[in-house]
C-alpha positions in Angstrom: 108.8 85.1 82.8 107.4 81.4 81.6 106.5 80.9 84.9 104.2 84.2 84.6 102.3 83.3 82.0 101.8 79.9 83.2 100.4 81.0 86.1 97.9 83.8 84.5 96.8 81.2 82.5 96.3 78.5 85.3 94.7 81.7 87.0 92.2 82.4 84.0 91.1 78.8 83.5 90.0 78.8 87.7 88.3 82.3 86.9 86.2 80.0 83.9 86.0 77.1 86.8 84.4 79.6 89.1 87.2 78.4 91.6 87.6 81.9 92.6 89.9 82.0 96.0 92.4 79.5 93.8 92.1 81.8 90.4 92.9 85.0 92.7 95.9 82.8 94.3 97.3 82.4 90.9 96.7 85.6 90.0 98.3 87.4 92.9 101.1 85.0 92.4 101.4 86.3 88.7 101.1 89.7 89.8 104.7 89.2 91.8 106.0 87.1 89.3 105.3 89.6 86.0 106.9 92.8 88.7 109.8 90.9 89.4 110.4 90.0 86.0 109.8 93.6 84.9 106.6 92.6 82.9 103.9 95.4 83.2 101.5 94.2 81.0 101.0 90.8 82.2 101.0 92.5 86.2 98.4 95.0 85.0 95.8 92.0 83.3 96.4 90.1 86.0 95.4 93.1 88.5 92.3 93.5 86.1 91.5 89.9 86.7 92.1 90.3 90.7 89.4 92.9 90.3 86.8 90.8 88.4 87.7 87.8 90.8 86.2 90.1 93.8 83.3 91.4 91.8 82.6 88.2 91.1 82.9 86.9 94.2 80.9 90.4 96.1 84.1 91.5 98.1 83.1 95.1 96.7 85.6 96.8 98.8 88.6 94.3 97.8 87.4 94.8 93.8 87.4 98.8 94.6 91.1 98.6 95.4 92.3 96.9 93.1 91.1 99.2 90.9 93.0 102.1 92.6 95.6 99.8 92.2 95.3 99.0 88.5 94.8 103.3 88.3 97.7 104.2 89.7 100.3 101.1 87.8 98.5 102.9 84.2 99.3 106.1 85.4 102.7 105.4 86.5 103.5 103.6 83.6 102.0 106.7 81.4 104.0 109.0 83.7 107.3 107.9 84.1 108.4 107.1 79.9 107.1 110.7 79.2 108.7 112.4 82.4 111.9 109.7 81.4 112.2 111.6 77.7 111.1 108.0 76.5 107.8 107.3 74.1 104.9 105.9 75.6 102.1 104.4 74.2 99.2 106.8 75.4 100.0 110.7 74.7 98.4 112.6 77.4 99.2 115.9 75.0 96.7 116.4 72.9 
């Protein structure tokens, strides 16, 4: 999971450069690596990054799904724990 985080943050410092193909490389790449490794936070901020790289970039279509994307991984992730008989960190019973 080093590997992951390395790569977000070699992502995250392209996003700062502006290099925006080569941030969204990283990113994708720590996407697969934080899934394989079981990490759902770090493949949810780097799905949020994805999203800001395409904004940024005015590939409005690409930026809109990965926001589906990033929708359905948080509601999955809200889902399953509760449906599981596990806690999870946002209640959706109010």
């Amino acid at each position: 999971h080093h590997m992951a985080h390395a790569t977000y943050v070699a992502g995250l410092l392209l996003v700062h450069q502006l290099r925006l193909d080569e941030a969204l490389i990283r990113l994708q790449t720590t996407q697969a690596l934080a899934a394989s490794s079981g990490n759902s936070q770090l493949r949810a901020q780097s799905l949020e990054y994805q999203g800001a790289v395409h904004f940024l970039a005015g590939r409005w279509s690409e930026a809109k799904s990965v926001q589906k994307q990033l929708m359905f991984h948080y509601q999955l992730r809200n889902y399953l724990p509760n449906k599981l008989g596990g806690n999870h960190l946002i209640s959706t019973n109010s």
